[in-house]
N, C-alpha and C positions, 0 to 999 in steps of 0.2 A: 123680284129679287131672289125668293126662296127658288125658280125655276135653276136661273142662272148659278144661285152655288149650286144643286145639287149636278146641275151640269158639269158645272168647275170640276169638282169630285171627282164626280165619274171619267171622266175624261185625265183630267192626272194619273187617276188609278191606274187608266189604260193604259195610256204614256209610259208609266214606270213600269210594268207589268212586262208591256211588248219591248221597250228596250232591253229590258235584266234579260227576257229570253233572248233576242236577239245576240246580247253579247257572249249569254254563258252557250248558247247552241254556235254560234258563230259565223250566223249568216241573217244578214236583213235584207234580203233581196225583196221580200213579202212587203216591204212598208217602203210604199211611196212617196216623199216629201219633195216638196217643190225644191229645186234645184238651186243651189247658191252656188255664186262664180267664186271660191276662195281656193288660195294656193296656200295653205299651211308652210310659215315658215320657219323651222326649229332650230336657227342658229344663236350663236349666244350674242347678248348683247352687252352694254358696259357696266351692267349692274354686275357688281362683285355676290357670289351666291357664296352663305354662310347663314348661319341660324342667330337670327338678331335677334332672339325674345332675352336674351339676356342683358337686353338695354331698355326695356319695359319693365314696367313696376306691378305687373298684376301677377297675386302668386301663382295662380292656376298659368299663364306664359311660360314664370319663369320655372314653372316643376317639369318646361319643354325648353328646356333653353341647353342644356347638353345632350340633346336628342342629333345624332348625325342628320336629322333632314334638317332642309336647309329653311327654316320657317321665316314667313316673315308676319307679324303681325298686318293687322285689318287697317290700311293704307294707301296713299295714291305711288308710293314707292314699289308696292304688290301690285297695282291693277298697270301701274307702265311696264314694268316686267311681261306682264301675261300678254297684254297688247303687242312690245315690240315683237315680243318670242313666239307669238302668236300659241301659245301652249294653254291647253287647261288647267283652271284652276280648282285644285281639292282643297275644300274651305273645310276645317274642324270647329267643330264649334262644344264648349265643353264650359265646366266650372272645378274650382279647384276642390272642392270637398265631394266631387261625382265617381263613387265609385268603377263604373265601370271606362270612363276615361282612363283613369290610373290602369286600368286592367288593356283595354287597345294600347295603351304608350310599352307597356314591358312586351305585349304579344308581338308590338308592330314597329312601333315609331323610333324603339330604341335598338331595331334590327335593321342591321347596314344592307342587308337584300331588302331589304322594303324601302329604305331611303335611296337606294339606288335608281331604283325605279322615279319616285318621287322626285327626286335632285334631276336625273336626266330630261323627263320629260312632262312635268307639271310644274307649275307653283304654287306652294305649300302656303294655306296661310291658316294662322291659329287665335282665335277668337274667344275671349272670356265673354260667356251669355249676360254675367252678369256687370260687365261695365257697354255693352252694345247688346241691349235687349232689344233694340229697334231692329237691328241687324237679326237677330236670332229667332225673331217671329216671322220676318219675310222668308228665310228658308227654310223654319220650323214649317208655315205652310205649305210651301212647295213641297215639302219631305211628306207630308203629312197626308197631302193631295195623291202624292206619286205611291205610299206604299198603304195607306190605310192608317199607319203610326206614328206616331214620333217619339224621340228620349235622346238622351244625351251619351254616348258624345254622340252630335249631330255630324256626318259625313256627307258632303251633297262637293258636288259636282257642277263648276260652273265652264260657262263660254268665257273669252278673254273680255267680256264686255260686261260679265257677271251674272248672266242669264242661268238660271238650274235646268240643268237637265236628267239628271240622275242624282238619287240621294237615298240614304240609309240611316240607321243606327249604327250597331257597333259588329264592327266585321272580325273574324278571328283571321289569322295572318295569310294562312294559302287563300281563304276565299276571297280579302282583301286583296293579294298582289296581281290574281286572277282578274279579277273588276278592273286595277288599275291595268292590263296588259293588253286586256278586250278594248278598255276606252281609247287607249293610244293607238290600238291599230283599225279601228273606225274613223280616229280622229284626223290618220294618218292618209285613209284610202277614201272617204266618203264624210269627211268636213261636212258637207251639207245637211247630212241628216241628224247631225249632233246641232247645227245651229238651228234647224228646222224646230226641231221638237225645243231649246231654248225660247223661240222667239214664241211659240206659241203658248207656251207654261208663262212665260211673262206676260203675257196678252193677257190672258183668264187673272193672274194674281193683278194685275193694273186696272180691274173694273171697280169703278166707283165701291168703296165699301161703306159711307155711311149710311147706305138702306134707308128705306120710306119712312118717314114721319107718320106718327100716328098717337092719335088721343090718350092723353096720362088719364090712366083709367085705375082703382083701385083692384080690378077684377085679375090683371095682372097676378096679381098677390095670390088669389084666389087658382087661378090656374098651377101657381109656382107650390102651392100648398099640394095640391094634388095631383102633380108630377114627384114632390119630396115623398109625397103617400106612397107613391108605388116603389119608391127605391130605397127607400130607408129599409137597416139591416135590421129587423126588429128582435134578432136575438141578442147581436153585439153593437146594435147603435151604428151610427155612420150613414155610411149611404154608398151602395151596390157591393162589390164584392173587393177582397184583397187585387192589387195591396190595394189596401187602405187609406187617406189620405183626411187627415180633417176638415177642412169645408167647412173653414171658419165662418165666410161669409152666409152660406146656407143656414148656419147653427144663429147668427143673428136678427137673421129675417123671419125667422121662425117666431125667438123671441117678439115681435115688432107686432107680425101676426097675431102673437096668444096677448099679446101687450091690447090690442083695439078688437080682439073679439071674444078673449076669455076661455080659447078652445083651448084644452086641457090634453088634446092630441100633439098642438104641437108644441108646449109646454114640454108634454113627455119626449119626444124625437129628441131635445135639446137636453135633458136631466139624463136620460139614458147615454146619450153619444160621452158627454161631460165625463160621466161618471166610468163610461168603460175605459174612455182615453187614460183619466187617472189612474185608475188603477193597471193599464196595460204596459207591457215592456217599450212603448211608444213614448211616454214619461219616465223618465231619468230620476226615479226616487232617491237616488243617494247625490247624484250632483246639480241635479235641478234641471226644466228646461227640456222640451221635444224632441224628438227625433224625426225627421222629414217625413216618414211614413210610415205604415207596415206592411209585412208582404203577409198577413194571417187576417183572417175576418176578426178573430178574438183582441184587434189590435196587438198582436206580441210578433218576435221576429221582425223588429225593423229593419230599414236602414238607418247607419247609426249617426249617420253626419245630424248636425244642427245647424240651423239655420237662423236670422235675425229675423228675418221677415214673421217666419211660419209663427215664431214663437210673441211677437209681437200682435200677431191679429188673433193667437188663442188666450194670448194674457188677455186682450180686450175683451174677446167673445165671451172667458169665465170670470172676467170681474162683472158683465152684465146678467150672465147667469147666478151671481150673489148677493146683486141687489132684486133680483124676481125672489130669490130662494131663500136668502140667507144660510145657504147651504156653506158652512165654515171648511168644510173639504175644497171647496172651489178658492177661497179664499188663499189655502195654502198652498194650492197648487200654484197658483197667481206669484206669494211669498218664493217660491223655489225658481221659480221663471225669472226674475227678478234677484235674488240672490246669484246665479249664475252668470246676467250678464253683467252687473254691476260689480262680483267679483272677479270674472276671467273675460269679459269679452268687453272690456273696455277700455280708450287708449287715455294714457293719462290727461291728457287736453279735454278730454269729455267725448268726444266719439265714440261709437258703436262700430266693433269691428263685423264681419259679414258672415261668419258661419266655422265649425269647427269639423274636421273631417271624422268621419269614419272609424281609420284606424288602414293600415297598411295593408297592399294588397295581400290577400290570403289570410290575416289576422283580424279583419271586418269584426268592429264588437270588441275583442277580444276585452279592451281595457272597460268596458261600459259591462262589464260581468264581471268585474273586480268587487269585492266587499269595500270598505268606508277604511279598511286599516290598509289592506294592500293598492288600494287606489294612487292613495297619496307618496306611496313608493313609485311608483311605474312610473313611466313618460308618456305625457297624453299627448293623445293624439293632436297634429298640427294643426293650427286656427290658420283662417285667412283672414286677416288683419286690414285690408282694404277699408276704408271709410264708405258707405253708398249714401249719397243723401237720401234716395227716396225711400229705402231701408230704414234711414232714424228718423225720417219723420213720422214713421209707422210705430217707433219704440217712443218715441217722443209723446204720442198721442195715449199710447198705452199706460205710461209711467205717470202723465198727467191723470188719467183715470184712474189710476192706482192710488196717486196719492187722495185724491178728491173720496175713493170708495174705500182705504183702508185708516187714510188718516195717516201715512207716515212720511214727513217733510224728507227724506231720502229719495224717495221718488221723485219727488217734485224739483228739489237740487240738480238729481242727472238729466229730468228733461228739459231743463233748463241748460244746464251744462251743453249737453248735444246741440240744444239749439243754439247756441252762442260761437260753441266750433266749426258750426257750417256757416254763421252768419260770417269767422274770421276767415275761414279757410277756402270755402266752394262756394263763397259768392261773391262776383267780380267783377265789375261794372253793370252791378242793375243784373246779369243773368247768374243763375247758379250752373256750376259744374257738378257732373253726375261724383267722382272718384278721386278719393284723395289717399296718398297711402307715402309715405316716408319722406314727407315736405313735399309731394309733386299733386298739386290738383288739376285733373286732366278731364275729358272731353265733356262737350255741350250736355247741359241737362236735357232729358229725355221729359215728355210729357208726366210720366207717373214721377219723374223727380220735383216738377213744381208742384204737383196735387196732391203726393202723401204730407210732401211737407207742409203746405197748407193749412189739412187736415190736422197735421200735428199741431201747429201754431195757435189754431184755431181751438185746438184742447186744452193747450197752455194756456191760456188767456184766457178763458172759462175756470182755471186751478188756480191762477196766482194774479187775477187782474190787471193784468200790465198792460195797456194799450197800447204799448212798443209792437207784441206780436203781431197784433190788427190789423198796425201801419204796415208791417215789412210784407204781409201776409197781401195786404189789397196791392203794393207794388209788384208783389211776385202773379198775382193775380194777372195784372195787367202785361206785363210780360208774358206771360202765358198765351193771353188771348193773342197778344203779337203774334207770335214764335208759328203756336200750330192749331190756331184757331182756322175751320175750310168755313170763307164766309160764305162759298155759294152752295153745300151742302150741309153746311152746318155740320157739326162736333171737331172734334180736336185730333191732330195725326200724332201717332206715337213719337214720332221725332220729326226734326227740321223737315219740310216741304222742299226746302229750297236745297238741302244734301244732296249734289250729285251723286253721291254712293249711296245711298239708298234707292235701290230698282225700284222700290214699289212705294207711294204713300200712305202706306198704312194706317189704321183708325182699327181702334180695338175697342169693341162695345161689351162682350161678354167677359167674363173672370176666370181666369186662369187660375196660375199657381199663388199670384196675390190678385186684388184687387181690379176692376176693368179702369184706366185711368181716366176714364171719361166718366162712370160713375164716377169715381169718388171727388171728380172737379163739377159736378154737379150738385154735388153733395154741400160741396165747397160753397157754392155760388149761394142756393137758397138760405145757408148758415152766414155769409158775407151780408145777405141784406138783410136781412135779421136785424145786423147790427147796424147797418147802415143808411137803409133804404134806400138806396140807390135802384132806381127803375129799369137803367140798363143791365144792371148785373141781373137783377128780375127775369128781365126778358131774355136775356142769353142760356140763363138756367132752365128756363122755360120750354127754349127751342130744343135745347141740348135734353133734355126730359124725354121730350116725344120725338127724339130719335132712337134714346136707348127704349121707349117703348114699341118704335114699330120693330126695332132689332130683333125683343127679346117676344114679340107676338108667337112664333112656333116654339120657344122653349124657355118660357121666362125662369124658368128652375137655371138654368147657365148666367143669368143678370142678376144675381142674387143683389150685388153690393147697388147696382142699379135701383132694383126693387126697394132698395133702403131706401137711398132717394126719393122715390116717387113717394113713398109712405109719409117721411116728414114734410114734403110740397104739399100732402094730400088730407095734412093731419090739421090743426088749430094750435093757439098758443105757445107758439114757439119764440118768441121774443119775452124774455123775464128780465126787467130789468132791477136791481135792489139797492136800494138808495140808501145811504145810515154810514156811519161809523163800524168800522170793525171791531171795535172793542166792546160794542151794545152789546149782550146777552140775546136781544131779539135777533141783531144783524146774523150773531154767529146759528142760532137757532135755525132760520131761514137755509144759513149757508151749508149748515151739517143736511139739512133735509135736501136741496136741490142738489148736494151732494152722493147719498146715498139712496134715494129713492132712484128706481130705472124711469128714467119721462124721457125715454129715446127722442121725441122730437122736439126737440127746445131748446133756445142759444142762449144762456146765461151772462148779463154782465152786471159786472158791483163796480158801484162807484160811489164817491161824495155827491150830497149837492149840488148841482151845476146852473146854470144860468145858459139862457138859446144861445146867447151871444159868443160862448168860447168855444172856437172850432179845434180846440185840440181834444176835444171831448167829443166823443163817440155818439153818432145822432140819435142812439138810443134810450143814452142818457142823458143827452142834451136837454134843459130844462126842466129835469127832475127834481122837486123837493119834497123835501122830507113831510109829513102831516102829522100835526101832534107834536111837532120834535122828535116823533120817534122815525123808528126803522120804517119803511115806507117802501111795496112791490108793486110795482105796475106789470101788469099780464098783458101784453100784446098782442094783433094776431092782423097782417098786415097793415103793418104801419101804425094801427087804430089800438089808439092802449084802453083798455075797462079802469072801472074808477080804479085810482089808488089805493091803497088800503093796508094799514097796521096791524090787523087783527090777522095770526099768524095764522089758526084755524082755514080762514076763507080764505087767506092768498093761497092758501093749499087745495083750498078745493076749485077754485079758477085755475090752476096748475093742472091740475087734474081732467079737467073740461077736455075730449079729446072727441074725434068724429068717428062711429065701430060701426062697425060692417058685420056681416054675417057670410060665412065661409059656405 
């Protein structure tokens, strides 16, 4: 597997490499591609051409919806187009808060010689990354393959059948009309070598990607520690060089690490990174809340968008960094991350809108270097108000740990709140939809939209006991395994299998910009039978394990949220069950401790007294009673619970009982 990608690679590299020269020298005579019998036909057909993003609902579309070319959103009304007209298709791929998007739309998209071009002899289609992230990681690798990078806006270049053969970043306007002039008059004289080299970039991206199965090993960890050793900035924290980006999940596995071996290295890696983030112009001290990255090792000089996601998995990251620490700085950081979206990035129904931009091209920042008095004068910059679900399920998870680590029932209300509006809104016969934004919830949920929210759910109901979440959370489960579970190579495809517009069935094991969503439904599954004991869900998380470990075998430092996984599969006592009244003194004692002590691998559930017999009652507390009449925890650790026990001391130190390794 490691042979064939590195082949993959190299050979895209080449691909893109020797086309770009071909086009900008102007002659391919040198590159011989098997011969395709195609007559290019460039007449118009009965599709009326005008720029339709202004009947779409995503605001990144509509900030292209008065742009003279003639866009059409990601659709089968775009790919018939390109078929009958036999024309190529220049796919954008972008989000609304991406600065340098805004910056190609004024240099290019909003210049009638650039549309001219465009409208004549391609079709234009324009893609929000963040409602078709399935879409935007199939040509994210292709691009990534062909030039060595990727960023957004993504620019690639397909066949009328959707195949990439060319693909960029962000073009400025002559270099841009130039690319477009070269591709139409290759397209125009030598068709075949444009479908040649598609058909083969699609060949390489269509090889099986769930990679070899191999042994959940704890050594993983082990390796992932001393790949962080070498890359960690040990002046400013983080890890390699500007920009800079948090690596949230990195900063938790570390935690996980010093949690089961007591190293005090990588303790530090995560106290340091914490600590510089806070204080760096990358945290938003007077309005609360991250800013996507920065372009300085010192963390300062961001960019200035924010995001839901990013800030969702660093609220997590440092509210577990203040249960190691009790470091009150991280605490308030947490307070400001929270204060921000609860005050401005929330829709009154209870949903979490998606991210706030920047600020205007050329004025980047400008209002986020505003003082607390002239702030509140200015007009801030635009939010994109989009609903995502797999985005609140990550805020959901967050606010649930906030409320459990700071103690304030506000938290606990909005992740509640969120989950209730996705439960009314983007979920709809048994599936959730990924995007809801001014009454309209639109396309199929994506993998990472059933798994963060899971994950969320799954936090919620560890916060406020409600075994509503558990139920909707094992159904959403179960659809999940439907939808994009590969039974013959085992793990989960980023979106539908069965999507004719999706070129490629992608499976994404490593972590990105959030989470790999196969970790984190892995994650899912070993925390699901915790509560349930369900053997199959056991064994599926099992299989799914030791895929993302043969994955992550050459670079488990990239599997970070993986690694989390494997750690609580690989850990003891993770089923606590606590039985008593909520009003006991002991019950709440128990509750405040399991609350704020870090015991990363353990699935918490409170409930009354139960009897085997009521199956509305969760298997884990099925049959539980109280001893003594008092408060009463039972310590689990497959399936198998230790005695019961009242005495508050000992069920702490049975909590505590974990399996350590040595680094």
């Amino acid at each position: 597997m490691k042979k064939r990608s590195l082949i993959f690679a190299c050979f895209l590299l080449v691909v893109g490499l020797a086309l770009g020269l071909w086009w900008w020298y102007g002659d391919g005579r040198q590159f011989q591609w098997d011969a395709v019998d195609f007559k290019p036909n460039q007449g118009e057909t009965s599709v009326k051409k005008y720029n339709r993003l202004g009947e779409t609902k995503s605001p990144y579309l509509l900030q292209h919806k008065d742009n003279p070319v003639h866009w059409f959103p990601w659709g089968e009304e775009a790919f018939q187009a390109a078929r009958e007209e036999n024309k190529i298709i220049f796919l954008s791929i972008g989000y609304s808060t991406c600065y340098w998007c805004h910056m190609m739309e004024k240099d290019s998209f909003e210049k009638q010689e650039v549309a001219d071009v465009l409208n004549q002899h391609f079709i234009s289609i324009k893609v929000d990354r963040e409602e078709h992230p399935d879409i935007d990681q199939i040509y994210m690798d292709a691009v990534v393959g062909m030039t060595g990078q990727g960023g957004w806006p993504m620019s690639v270049f397909l066949t009328p059948d959707l195949k990439p053969f060319f693909g960029g970043s962000f073009f400025w306007q002559a270099q841009f009309i130039q690319i477009l002039n070269n591709i139409q008059q290759t397209w125009q004289k030598e068709p075949q070598k444009i479908l040649a080299s598609g058909a083969k970039i699609t060949d390489f991206l269509r090889e099986k990607t769930g990679g070899a199965a191999a042994e959940i090993s704890i050594g993983l960890l082990k390796k992932a520690f001393a790949q962080f050793q070498q890359s960690f900035d040990k002046t400013h924290g983080g890890f390699g060089q500007a920009p800079k980006f948090p690596h949230s999940m990195n900063l938790a596995l570390l935690l996980r690490i010093h949690h089961r071996t007591g190293n005090r290295e990588a303790l530090g890696m995560v106290t340091q990174s914490l600590d510089a983030m806070a204080v760096g112009e990358i945290y938003d001290k007077i309005g609360g809340g991250f800013h996507r990255y920065a372009t300085h090792d010192d963390w300062n000089e961001p960019h200035y968008e924010k995001m839901l996601y990013d800030n969702a998995l660093l609220a997590f990251t440092y509210l577990e960094g203040y249960q190691v620490t009790k470091n009150k700085n991280y605490a308030e950081v947490v307070k400001g991350i929270f204060r921000y979206f609860l005050g401005e990035m929330t829709d009154p129904q209870g949903g979490f809108y998606s991210a706030q931009d920047a600020g205007e091209v050329g004025k980047e920042g400008e209002y986020y270097h505003l003082n607390k008095e002239n702030r509140a004068q200015a007009e801030p910059p635009a939010k994109d108000d989009k609903i995502l679900t797999s985005w609140n399920g990550l805020m959901i998870a967050a606010l649930a740990k906030g409320y459990q680590v700071l103690g304030d029932e506000k938290y606990l209300k909005a992740a509640q709140a969120s989950a209730r509006f996705i439960q009314n809104n983007l979920y709809k016969n048994g599936k959730l939809l990924r995007r809801f934004r001014e009454g309209e919830a639109k396309f199929d949920g994506t993998l990472e939209d059933y798994a963060f929210l899971i994950h969320g759910l799954l936090s919620l109901y560890e916060a406020d006991g409600n075994a509503d979440w558990v139920h909707w959370a094992l159904k959403l489960q179960t659809k999940q395994d439907e939808i994009f579970w590969d039974e013959e190579n085992g793990g989960y495809f980023m979106g539908d299998p069965n999507d004719p517009a999706l070129l490629v069935k992608k499976k994404e094991l490593h972590d990105g910009a959030t989470p790999s969503g196969n970790a984190v439904a892995a994650l899912n599954l070993v925390r699901l039978h915790a509560l349930t004991f369900e053997q199959d869900i056991l064994r599926r998380a099992e299989r799914l394990l030791k895929i993302i470990a043969g994955g992550g075998e050459s670079y488990p430092a990239g599997f970070a949220q993986g690694l989390i996984a494997i750690d609580f599969y690989s850990d003891r006592s993770k089923e606590i069950a606590v039985v008593g009244r909520p009003t006991d003194p002991d019950y709440q004692a128990m509750q405040k401790y399991l609350f704020e002590e870090f015991i990363p691998n353990k699935m918490i559930a409170f409930g009354p007294p139960s009897e085997f017999g009521d199956e509305k009652i969760l298997p884990v507390l099925r049959g539980k009673q109280l001893l003594n009449e008092k408060t009463t925890i039972y310590v689990c650790e497959n399936n198998v619970c230790k005695l019961p026990t009242s005495d508050l001391p000992k069920a702490r130190e049975l909590i505590k009982d974990h399996l350590p390794y040595e680094l």
